[in-house]
N, C-alpha and C positions, 0 to 999 in steps of 0.2 A: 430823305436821302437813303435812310436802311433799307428802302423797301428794293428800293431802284438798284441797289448796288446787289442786293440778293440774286436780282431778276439776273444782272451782267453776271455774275459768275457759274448761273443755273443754266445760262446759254450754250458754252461750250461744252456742256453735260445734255444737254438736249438734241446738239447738234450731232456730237459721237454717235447719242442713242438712235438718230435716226439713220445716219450712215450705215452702221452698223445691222438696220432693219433696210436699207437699200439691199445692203449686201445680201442677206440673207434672202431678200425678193428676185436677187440677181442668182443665186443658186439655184433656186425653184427651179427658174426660166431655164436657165441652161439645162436643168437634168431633164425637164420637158424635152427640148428641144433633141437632146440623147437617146430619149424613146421612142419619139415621134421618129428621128433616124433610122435606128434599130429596127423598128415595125415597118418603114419604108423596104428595108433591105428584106425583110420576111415577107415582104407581099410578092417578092418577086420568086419566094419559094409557093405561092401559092395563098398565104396566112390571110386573113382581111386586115384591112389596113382602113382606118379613118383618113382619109386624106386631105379634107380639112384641113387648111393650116392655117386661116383665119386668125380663130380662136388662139393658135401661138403669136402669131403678129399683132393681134390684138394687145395681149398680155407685155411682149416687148414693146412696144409704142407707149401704153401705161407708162413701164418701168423707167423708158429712158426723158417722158414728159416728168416723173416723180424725180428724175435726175438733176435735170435742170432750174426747175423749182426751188429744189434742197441746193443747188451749187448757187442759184443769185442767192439765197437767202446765204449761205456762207462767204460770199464776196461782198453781200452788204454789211455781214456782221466781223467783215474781218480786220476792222481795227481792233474789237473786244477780244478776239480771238488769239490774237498774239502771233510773233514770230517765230514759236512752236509749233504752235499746232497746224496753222493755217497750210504751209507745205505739207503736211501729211497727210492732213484732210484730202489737198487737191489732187495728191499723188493719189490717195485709194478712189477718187472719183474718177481719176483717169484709167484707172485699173476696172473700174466699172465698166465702164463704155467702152473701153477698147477690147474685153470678152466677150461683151454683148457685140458690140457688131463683125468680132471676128468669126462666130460662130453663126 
């Protein structure tokens, strides 16, 4: 039983950590998305502009497949998880994806 009960409260420390490395994949993206902007609005002074934007939609399609992955594994573990956490989890996942796609 020690081992097991270790494992359940190393959970909700594994889950933050990954959230919180969402997040962090989720600022990338956006500041990308910023530049790639910014250089769009220079090209029409003249500037080169990559125009590419593939490789950005590539990057959000990752982040928001890495989304949904990390949110069932948080609705399957959200008995362990508590009626703490589990709302605030889903509140910052939803704060994920509604940046991401409003941007």
């Amino acid at each position: 039983k020690g081992q097991g009960s270790a494992a359940l409260q190393e959970l909700p420390t594994l889950i933050l950590e990954a959230v919180k490395e969402l997040e962090a994949a989720k600022q990338q993206v956006l500041k990308r998305i910023q530049i790639w902007k910014r250089q769009q609005q220079l090209a029409g002074n003249g500037s080169l502009f990559e125009e590419n934007v593939m490789p950005l939609q590539k990057r959000c399609e990752s982040l928001v497949e890495i989304y949904f992955q990390l949110h069932q594994q948080v609705m399957a573990a959200s008995g362990e998880l508590g009626a703490e956490l589990l709302p605030r989890l889903l509140e910052r996942f939803n704060e994920v994806l509604s940046s991401l796609v409003k941007r």
